[in-house]
C-alpha positions as CSV (number, residue, x, y, z in Angstrom):
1,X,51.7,53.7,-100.3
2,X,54.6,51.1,-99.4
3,X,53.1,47.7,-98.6
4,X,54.2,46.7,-94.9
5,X,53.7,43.9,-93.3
6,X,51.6,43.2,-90.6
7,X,54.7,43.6,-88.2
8,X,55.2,47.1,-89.5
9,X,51.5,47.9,-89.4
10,X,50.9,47.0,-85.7
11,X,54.4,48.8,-84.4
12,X,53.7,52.0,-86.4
13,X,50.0,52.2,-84.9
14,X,51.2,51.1,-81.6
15,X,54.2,53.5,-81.5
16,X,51.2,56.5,-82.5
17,X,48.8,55.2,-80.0
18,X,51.1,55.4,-77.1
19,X,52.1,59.2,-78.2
20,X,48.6,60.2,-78.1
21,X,48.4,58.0,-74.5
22,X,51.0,60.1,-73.2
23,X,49.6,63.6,-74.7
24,X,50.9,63.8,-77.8
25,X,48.6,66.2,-79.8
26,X,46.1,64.6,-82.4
27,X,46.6,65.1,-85.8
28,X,43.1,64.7,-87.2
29,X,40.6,67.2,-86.5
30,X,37.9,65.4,-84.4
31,X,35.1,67.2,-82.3
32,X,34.0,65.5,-79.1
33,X,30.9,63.6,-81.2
34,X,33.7,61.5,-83.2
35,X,36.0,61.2,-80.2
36,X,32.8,59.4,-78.0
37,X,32.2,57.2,-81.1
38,X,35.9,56.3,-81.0
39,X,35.4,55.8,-77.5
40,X,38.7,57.8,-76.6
41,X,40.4,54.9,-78.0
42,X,44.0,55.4,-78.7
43,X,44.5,52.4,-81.1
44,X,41.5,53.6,-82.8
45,X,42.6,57.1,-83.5
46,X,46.6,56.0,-84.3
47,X,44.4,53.7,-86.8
48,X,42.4,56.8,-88.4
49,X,45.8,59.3,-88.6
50,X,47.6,55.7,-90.3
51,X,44.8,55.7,-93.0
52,X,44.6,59.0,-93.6
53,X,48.5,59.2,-93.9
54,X,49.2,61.5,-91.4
55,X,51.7,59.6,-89.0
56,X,55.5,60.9,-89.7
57,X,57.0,57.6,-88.7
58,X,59.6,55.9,-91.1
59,X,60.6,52.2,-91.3
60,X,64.0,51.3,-91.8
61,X,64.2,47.9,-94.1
62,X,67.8,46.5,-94.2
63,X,68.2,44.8,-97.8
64,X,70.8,42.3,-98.2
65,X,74.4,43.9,-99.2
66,X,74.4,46.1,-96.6
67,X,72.1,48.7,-98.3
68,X,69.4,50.4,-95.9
69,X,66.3,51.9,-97.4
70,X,64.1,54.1,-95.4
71,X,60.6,53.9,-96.2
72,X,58.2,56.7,-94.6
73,X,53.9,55.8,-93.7
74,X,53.4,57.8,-96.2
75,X,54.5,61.4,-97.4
76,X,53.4,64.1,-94.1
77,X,51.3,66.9,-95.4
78,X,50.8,69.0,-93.0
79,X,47.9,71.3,-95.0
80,X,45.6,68.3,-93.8
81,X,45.9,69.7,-90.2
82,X,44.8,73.4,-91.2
């Protein structure tokens, strides 16, 4: 996995958490036990799908000669969801 900075960090978790705030569907299987140990947090969650590399959200870095490089969270694999 890229290394990001904490910037980066925060803004993709954020940018997750508010998707799940407004109904965005999770994309971690958690039954309701798991969710009352989260405590329905969004952050919390948005911080479980980040480890577990499941957040399709790229960063783009510009570089210095005018070269962009887009750098995903982490590959998406969507056989994790099944």
């Amino acid at each position: 996995m890229n290394e990001y900075t904490k910037y980066e960090h925060a803004r993709i978790i954020g940018a997750r958490a508010l998707q799940i705030s407004m109904g965005a569907p999770l994309l971690v299987k958690l039954n309701d036990e798991e969710l009352k140990r989260l405590g329905y947090n969004t952050v919390e969650i948005a911080k479980l799908e980040f480890r577990q590399g499941l957040i399709p959200i790229s960063i783009k870095k510009p570089f210095p000669g005018a070269v962009k490089k887009d750098t995903s969270a982490k590959p998406f694999d969507q056989t994790k969801l099944e």
